[in-house]
N, CA, C and O atoms as a GROMACS GRO file, in nm:
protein
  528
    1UNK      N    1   0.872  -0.157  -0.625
    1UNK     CA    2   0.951  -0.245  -0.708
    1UNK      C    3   0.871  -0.371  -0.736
    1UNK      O    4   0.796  -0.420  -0.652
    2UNK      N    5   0.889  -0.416  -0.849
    2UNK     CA    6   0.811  -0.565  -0.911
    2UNK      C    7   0.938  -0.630  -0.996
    2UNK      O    8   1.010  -0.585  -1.085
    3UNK      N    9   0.928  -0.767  -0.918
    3UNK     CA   10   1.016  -0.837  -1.032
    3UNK      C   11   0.919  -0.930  -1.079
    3UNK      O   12   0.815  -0.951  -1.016
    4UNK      N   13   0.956  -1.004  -1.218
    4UNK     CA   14   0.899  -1.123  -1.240
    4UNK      C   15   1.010  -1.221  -1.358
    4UNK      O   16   1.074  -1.189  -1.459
    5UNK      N   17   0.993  -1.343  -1.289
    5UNK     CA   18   1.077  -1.462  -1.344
    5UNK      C   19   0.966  -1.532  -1.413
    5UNK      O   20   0.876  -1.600  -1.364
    6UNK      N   21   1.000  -1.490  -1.582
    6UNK     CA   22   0.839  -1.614  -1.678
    6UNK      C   23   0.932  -1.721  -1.744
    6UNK      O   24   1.053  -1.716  -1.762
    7UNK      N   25   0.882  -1.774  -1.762
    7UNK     CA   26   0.887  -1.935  -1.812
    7UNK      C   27   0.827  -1.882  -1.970
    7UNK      O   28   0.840  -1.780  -2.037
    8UNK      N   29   0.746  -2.027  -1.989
    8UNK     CA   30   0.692  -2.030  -2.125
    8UNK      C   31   0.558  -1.958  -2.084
    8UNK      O   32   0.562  -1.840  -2.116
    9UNK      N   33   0.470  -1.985  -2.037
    9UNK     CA   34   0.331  -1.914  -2.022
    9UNK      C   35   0.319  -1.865  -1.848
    9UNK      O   36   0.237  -1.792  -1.793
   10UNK      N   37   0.397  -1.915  -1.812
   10UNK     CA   38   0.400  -1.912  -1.648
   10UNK      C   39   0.504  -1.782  -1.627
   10UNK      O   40   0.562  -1.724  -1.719
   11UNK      N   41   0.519  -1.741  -1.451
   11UNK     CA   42   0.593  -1.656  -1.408
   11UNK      C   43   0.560  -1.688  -1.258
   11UNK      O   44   0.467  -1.751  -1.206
   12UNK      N   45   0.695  -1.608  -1.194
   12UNK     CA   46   0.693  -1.575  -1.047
   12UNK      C   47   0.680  -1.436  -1.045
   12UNK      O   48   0.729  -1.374  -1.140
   13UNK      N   49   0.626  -1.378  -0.958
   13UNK     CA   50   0.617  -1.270  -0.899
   13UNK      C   51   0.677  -1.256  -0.778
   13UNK      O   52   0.657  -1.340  -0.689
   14UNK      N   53   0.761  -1.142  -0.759
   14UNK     CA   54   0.718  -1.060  -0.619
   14UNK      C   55   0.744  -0.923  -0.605
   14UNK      O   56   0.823  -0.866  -0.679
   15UNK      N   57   0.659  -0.842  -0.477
   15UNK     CA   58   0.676  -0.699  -0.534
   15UNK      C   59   0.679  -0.621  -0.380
   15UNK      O   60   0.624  -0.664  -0.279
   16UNK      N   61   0.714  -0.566  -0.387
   16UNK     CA   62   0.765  -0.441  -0.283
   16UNK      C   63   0.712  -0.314  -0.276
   16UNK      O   64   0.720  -0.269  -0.391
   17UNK      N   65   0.650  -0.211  -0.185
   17UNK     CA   66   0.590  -0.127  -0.223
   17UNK      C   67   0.638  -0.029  -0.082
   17UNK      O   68   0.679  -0.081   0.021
   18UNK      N   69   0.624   0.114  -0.100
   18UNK     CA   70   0.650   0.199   0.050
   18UNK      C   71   0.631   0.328  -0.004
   18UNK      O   72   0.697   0.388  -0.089
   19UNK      N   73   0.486   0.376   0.086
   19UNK     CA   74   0.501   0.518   0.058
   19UNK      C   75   0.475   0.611   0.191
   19UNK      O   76   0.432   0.563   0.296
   20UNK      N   77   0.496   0.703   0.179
   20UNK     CA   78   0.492   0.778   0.340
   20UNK      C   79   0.397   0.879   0.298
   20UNK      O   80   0.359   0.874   0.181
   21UNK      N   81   0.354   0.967   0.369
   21UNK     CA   82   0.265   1.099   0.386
   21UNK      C   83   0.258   1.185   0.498
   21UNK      O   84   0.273   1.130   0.607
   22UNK      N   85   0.239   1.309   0.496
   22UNK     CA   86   0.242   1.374   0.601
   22UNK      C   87   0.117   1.512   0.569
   22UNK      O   88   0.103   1.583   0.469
   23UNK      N   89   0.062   1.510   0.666
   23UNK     CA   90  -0.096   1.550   0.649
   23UNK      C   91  -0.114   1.618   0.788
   23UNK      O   92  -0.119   1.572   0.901
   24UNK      N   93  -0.123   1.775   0.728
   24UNK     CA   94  -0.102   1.864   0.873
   24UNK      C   95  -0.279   1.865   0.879
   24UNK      O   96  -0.360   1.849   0.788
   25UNK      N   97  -0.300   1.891   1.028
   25UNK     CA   98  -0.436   1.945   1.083
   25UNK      C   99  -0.449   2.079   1.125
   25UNK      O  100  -0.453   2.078   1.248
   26UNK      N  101  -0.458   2.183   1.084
   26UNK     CA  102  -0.461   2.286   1.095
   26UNK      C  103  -0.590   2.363   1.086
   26UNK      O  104  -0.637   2.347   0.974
   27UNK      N  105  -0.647   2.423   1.143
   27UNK     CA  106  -0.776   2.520   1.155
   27UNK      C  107  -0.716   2.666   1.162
   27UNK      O  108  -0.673   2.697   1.273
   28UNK      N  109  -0.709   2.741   1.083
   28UNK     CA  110  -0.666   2.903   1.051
   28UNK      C  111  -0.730   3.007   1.162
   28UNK      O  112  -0.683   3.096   1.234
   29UNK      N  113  -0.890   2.940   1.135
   29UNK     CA  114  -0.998   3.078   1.146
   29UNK      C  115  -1.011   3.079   1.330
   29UNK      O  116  -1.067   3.167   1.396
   30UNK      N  117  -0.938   2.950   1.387
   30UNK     CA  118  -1.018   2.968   1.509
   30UNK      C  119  -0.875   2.935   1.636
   30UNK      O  120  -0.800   2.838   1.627
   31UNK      N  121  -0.870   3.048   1.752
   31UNK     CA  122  -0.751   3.084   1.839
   31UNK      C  123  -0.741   2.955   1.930
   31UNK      O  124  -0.633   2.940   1.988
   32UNK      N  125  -0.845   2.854   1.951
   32UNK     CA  126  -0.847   2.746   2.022
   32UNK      C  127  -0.875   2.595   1.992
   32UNK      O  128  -0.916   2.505   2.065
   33UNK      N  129  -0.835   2.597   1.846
   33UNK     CA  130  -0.862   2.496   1.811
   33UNK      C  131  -0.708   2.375   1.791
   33UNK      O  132  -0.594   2.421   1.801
   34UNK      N  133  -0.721   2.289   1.775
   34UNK     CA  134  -0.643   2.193   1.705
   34UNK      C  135  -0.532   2.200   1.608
   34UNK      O  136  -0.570   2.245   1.500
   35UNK      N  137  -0.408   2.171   1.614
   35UNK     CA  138  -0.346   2.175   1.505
   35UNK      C  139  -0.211   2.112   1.493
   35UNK      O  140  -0.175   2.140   1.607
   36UNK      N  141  -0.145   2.070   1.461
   36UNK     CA  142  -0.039   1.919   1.432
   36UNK      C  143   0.010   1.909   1.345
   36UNK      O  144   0.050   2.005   1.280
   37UNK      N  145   0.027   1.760   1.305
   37UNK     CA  146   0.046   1.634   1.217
   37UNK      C  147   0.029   1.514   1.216
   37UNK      O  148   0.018   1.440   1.314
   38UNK      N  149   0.027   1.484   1.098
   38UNK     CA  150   0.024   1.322   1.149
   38UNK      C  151   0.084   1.287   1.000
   38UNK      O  152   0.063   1.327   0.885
   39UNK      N  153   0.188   1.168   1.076
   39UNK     CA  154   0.287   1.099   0.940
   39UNK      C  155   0.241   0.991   0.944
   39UNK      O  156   0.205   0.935   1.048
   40UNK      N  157   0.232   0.935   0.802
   40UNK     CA  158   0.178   0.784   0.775
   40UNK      C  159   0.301   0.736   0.690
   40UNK      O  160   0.382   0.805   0.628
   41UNK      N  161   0.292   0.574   0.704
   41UNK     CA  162   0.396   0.488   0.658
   41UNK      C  163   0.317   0.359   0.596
   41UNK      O  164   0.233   0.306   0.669
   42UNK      N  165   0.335   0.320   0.497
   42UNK     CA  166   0.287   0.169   0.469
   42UNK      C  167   0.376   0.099   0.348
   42UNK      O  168   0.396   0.127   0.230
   43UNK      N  169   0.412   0.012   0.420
   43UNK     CA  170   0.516  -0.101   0.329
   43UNK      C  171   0.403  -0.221   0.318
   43UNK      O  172   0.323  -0.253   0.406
   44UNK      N  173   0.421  -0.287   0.167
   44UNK     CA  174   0.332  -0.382   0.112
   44UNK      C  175   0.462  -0.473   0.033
   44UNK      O  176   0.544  -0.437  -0.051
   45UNK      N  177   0.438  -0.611   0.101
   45UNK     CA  178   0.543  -0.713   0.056
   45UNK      C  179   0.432  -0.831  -0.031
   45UNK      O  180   0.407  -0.927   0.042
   46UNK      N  181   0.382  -0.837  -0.135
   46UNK     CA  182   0.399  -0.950  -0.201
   46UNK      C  183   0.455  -1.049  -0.282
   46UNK      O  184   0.565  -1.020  -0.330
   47UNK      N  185   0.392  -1.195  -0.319
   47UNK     CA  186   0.432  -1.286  -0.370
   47UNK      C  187   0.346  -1.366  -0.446
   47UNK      O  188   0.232  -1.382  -0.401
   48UNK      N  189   0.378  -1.423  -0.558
   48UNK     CA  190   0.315  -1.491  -0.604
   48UNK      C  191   0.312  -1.561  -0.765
   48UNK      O  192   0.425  -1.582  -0.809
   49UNK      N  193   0.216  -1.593  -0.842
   49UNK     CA  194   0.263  -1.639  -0.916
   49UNK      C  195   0.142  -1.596  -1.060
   49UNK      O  196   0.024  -1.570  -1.038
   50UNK      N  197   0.203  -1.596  -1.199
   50UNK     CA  198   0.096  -1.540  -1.314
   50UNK      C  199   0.056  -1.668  -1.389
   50UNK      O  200   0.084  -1.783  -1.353
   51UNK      N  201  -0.012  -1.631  -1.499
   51UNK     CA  202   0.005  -1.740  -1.596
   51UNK      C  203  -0.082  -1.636  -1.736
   51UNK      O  204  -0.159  -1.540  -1.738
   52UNK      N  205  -0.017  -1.723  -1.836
   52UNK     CA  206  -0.112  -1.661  -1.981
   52UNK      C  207  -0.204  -1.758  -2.000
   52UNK      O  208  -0.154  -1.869  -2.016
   53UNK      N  209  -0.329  -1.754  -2.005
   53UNK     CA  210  -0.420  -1.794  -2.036
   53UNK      C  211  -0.456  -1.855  -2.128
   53UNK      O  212  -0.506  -1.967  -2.140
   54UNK      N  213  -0.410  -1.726  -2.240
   54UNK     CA  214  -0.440  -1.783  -2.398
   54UNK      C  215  -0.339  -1.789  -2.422
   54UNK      O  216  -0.262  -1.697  -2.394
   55UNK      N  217  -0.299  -1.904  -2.486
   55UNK     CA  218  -0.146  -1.936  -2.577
   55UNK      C  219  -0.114  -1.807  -2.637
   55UNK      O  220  -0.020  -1.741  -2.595
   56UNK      N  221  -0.201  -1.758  -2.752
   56UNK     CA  222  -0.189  -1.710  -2.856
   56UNK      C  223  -0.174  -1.538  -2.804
   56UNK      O  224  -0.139  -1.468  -2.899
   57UNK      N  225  -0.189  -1.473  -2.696
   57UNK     CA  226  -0.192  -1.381  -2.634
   57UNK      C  227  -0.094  -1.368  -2.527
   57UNK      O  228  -0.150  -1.331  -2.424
   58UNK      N  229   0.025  -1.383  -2.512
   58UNK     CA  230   0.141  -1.385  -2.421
   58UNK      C  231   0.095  -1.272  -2.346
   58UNK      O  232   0.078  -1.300  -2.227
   59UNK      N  233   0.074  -1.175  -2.370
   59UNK     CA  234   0.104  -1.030  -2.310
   59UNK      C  235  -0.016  -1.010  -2.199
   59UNK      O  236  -0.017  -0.942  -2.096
   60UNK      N  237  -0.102  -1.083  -2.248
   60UNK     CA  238  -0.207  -1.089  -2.131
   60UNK      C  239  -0.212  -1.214  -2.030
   60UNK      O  240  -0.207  -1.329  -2.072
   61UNK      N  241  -0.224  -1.179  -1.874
   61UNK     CA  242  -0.236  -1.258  -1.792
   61UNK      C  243  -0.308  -1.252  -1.710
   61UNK      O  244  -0.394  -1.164  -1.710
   62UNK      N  245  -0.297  -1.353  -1.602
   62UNK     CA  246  -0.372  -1.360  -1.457
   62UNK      C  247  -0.260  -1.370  -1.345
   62UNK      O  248  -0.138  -1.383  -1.351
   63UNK      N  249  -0.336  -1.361  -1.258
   63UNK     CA  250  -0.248  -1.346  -1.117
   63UNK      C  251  -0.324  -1.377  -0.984
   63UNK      O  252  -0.443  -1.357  -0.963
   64UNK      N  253  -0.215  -1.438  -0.883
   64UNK     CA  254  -0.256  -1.452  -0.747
   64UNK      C  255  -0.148  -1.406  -0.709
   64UNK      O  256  -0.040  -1.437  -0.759
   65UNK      N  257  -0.164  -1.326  -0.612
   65UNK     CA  258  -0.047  -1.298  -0.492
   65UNK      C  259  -0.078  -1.297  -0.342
   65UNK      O  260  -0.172  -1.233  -0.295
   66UNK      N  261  -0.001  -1.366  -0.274
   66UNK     CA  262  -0.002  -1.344  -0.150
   66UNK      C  263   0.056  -1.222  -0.087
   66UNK      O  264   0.164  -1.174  -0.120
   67UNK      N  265  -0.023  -1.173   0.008
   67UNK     CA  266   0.032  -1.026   0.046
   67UNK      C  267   0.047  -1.010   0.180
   67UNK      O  268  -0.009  -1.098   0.245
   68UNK      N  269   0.122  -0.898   0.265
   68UNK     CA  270   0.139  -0.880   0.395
   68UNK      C  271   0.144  -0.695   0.383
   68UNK      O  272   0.212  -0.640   0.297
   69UNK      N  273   0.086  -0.642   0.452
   69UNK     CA  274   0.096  -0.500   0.496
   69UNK      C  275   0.116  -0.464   0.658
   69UNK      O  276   0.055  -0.492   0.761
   70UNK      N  277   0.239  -0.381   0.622
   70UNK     CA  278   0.219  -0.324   0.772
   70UNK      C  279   0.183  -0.124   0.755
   70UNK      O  280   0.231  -0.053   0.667
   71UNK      N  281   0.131  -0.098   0.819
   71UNK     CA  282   0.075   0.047   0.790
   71UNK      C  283   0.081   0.111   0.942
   71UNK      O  284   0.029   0.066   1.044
   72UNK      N  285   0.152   0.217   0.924
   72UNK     CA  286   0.202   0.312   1.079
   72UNK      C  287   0.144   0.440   1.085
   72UNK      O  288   0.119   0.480   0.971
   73UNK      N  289   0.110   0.528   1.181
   73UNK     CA  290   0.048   0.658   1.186
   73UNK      C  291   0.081   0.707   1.303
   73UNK      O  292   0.040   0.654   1.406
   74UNK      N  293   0.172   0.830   1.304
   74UNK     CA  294   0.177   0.899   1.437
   74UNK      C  295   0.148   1.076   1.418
   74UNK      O  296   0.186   1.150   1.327
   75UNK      N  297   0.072   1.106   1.530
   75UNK     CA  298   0.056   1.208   1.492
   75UNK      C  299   0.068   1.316   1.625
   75UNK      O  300   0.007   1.274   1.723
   76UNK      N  301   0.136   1.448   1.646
   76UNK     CA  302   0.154   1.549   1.770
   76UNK      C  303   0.018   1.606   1.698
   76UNK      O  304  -0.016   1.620   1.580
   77UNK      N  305  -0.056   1.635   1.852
   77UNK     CA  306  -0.126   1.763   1.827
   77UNK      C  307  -0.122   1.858   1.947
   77UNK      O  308  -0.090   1.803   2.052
   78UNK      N  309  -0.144   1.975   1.954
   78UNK     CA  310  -0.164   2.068   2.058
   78UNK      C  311  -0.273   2.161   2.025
   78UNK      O  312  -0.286   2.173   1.903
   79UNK      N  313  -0.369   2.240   2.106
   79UNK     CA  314  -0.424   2.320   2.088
   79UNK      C  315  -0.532   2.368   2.220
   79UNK      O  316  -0.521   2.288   2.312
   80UNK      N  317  -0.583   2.425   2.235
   80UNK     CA  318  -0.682   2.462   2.356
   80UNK      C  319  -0.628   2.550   2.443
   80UNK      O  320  -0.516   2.504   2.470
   81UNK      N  321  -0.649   2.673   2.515
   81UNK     CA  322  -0.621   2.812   2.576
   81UNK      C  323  -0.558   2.725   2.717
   81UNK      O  324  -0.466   2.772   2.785
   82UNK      N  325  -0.624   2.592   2.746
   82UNK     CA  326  -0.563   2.522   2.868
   82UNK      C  327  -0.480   2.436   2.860
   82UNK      O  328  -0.425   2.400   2.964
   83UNK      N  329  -0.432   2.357   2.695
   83UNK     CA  330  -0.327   2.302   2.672
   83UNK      C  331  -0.433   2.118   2.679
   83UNK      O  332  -0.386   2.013   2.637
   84UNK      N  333  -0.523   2.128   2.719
   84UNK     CA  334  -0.629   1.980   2.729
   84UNK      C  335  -0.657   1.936   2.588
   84UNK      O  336  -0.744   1.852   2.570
   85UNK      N  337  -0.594   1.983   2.494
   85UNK     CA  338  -0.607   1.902   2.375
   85UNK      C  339  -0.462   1.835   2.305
   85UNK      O  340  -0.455   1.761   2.206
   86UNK      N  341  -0.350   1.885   2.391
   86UNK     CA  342  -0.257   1.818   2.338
   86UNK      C  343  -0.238   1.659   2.394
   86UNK      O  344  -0.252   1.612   2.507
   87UNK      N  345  -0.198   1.590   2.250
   87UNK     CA  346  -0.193   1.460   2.256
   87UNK      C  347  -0.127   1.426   2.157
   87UNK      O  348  -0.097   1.510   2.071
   88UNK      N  349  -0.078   1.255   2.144
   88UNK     CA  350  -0.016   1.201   2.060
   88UNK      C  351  -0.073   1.041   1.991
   88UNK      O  352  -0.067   0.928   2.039
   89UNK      N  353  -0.114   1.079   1.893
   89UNK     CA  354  -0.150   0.973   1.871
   89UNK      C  355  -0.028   0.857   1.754
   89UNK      O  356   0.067   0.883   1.680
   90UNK      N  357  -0.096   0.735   1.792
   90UNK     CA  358   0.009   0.630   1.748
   90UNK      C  359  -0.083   0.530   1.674
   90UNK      O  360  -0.153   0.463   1.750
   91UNK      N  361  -0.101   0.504   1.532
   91UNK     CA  362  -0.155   0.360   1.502
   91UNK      C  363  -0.113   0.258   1.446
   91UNK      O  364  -0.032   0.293   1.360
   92UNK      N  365  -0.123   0.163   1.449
   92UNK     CA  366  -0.072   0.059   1.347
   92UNK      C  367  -0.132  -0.043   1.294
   92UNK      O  368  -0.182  -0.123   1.374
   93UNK      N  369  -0.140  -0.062   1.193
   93UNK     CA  370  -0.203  -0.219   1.138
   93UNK      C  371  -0.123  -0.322   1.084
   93UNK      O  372  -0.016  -0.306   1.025
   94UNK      N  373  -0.162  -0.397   1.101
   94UNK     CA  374  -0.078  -0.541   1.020
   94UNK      C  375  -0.174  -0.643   0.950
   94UNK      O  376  -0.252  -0.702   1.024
   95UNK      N  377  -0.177  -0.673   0.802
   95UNK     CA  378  -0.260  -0.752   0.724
   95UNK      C  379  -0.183  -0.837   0.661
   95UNK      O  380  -0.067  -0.829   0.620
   96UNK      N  381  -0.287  -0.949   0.658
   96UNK     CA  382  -0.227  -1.078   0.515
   96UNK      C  383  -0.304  -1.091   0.435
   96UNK      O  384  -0.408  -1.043   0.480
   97UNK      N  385  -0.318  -1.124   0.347
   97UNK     CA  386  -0.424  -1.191   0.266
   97UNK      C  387  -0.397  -1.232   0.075
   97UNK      O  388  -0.318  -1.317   0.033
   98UNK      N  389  -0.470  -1.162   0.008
   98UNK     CA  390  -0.435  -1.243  -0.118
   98UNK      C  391  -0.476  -1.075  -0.208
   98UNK      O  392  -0.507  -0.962  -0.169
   99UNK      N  393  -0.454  -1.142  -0.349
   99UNK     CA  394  -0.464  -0.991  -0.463
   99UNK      C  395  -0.459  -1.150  -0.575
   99UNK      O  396  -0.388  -1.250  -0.569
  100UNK      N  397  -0.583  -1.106  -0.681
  100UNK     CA  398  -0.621  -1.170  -0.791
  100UNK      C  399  -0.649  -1.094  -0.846
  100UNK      O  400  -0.701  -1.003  -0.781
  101UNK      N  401  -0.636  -1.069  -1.030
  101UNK     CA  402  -0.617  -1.016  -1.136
  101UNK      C  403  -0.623  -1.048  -1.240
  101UNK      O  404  -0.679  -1.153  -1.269
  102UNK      N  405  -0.565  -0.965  -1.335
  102UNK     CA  406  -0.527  -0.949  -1.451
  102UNK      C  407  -0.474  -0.852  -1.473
  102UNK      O  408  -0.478  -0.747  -1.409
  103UNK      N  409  -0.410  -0.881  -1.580
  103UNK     CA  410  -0.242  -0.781  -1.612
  103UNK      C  411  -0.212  -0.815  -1.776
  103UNK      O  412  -0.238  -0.909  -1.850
  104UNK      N  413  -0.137  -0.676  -1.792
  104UNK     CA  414  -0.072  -0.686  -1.918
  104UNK      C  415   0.059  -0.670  -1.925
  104UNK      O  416   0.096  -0.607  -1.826
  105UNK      N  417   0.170  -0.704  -2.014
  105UNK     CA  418   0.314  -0.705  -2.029
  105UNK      C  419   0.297  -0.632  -2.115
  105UNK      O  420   0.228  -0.671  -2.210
  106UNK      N  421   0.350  -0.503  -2.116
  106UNK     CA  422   0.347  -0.398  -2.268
  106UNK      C  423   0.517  -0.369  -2.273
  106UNK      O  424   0.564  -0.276  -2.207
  107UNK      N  425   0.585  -0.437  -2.338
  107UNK     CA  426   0.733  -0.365  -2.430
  107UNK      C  427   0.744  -0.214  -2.496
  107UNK      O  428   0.765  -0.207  -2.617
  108UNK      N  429   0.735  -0.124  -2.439
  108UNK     CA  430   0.778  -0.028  -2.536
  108UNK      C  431   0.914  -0.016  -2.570
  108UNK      O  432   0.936   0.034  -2.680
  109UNK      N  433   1.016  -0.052  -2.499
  109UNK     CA  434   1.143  -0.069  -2.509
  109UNK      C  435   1.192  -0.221  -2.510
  109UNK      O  436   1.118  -0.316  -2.487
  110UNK      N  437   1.387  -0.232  -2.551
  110UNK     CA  438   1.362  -0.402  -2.529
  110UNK      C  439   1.390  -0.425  -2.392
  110UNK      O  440   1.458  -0.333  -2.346
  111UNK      N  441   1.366  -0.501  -2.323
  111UNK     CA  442   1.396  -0.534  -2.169
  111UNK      C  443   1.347  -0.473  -2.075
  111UNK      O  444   1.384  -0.480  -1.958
  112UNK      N  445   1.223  -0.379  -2.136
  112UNK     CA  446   1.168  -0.306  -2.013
  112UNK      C  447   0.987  -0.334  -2.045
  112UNK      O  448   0.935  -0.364  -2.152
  113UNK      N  449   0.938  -0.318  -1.945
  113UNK     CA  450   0.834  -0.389  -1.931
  113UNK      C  451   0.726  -0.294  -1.822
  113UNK      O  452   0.746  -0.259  -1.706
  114UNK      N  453   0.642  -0.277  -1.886
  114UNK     CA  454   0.497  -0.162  -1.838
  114UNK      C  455   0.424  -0.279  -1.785
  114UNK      O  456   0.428  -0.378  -1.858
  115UNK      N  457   0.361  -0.289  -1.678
  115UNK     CA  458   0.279  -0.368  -1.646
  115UNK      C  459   0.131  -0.317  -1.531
  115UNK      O  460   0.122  -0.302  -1.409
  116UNK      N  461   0.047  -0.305  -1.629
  116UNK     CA  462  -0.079  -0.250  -1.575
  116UNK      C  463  -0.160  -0.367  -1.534
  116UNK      O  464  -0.197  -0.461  -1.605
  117UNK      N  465  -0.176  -0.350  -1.438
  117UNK     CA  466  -0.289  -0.431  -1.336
  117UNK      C  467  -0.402  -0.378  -1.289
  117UNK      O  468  -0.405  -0.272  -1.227
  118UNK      N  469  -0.552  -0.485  -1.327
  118UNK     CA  470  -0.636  -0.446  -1.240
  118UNK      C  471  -0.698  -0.563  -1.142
  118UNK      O  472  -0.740  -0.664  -1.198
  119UNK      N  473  -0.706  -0.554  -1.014
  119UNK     CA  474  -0.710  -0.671  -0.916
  119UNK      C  475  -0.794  -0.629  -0.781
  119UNK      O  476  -0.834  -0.520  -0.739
  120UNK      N  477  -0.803  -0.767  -0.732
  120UNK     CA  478  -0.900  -0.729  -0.628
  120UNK      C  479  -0.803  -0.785  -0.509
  120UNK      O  480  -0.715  -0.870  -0.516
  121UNK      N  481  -0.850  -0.706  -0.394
  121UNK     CA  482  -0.756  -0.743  -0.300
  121UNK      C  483  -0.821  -0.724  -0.148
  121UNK      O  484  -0.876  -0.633  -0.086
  122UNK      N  485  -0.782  -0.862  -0.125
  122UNK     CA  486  -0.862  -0.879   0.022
  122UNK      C  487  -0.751  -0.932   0.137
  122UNK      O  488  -0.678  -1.031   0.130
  123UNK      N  489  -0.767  -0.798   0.282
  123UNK     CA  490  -0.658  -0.832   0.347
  123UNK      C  491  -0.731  -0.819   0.497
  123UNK      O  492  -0.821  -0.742   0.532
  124UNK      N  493  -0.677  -0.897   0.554
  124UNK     CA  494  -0.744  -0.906   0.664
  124UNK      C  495  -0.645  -0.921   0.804
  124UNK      O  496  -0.586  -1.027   0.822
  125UNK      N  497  -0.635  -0.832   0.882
  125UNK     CA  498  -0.578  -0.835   0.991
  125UNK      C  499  -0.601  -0.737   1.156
  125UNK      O  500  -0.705  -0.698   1.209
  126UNK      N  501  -0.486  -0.727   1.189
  126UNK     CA  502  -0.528  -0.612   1.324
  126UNK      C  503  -0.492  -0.460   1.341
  126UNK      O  504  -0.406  -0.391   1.286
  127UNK      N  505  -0.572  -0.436   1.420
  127UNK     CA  506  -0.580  -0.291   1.394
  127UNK      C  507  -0.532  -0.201   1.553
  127UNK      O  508  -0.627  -0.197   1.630
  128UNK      N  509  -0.425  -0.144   1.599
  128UNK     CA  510  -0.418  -0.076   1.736
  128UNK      C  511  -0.385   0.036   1.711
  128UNK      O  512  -0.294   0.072   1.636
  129UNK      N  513  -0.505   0.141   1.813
  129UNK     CA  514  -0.428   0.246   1.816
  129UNK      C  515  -0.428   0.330   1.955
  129UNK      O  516  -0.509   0.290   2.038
  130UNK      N  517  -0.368   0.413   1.983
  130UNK     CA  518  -0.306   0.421   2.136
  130UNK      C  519  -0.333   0.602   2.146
  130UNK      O  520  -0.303   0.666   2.045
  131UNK      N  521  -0.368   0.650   2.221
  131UNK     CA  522  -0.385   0.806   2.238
  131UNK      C  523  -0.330   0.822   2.367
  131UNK      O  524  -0.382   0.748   2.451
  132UNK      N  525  -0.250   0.888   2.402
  132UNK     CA  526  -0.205   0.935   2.534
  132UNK      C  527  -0.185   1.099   2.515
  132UNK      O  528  -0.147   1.168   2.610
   0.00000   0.00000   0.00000
């Protein structure tokens, strides 16, 4: 989800993001090998603010946003004729940092609004992960 509140050349931003995955490990060909899952999670909360540059060009802008990620991974595995490969793994990260750009406002409809971004984004935080 993205909202944005514009002014005359200005705007607020903020945007919401969450996607999950699930990504089996599986080896077919071999009776002692490895095989599981592992589910991933990552929610992305930013904020921030645009502006139009050129008067004469509304539809084109710039951007800063402040950002926070948290990103999760757990995964069962079992495998080995002695059972010494089953384990569970757990990870998590947590980042802050910033996202700068440029963007366009495209109307194809009235009140609805396409907005393609290309940006750079630098996040920096911690990283744990736990195997038992």
């Amino acid at each position: 989800m993205f909202f944005r509140y514009g002014f005359q050349r200005a705007a607020l931003r903020a945007g919401l993001a969450f996607s999950q995955q699930v990504t089996p490990a599986e080896i077919s060909n071999c009776a002692d090998c490895l095989s599981g899952e592992t589910a991933s999670h990552t929610l992305t909360w930013r904020a921030g603010g645009q502006y139009a540059v050129l008067p004469q060009v509304k539809w084109l802008y710039t951007f800063l946003d402040v950002a926070y990620r948290a990103t999760g991974a757990r995964g069962e595995y079992t495998g080995g004729f002695c059972g010494c490969l089953d384990n569970t793994v757990t990870a998590t990260t947590r980042m802050g940092g910033a996202m700068a750009g440029i963007g366009a406002a495209l109307h194809p409809l009235p009140r609805f609004y396409l907005s393609p971004e290309l940006y750079i984004r630098r996040l920096r935080g911690a990283h744990r992960r736990f195997i038992r």
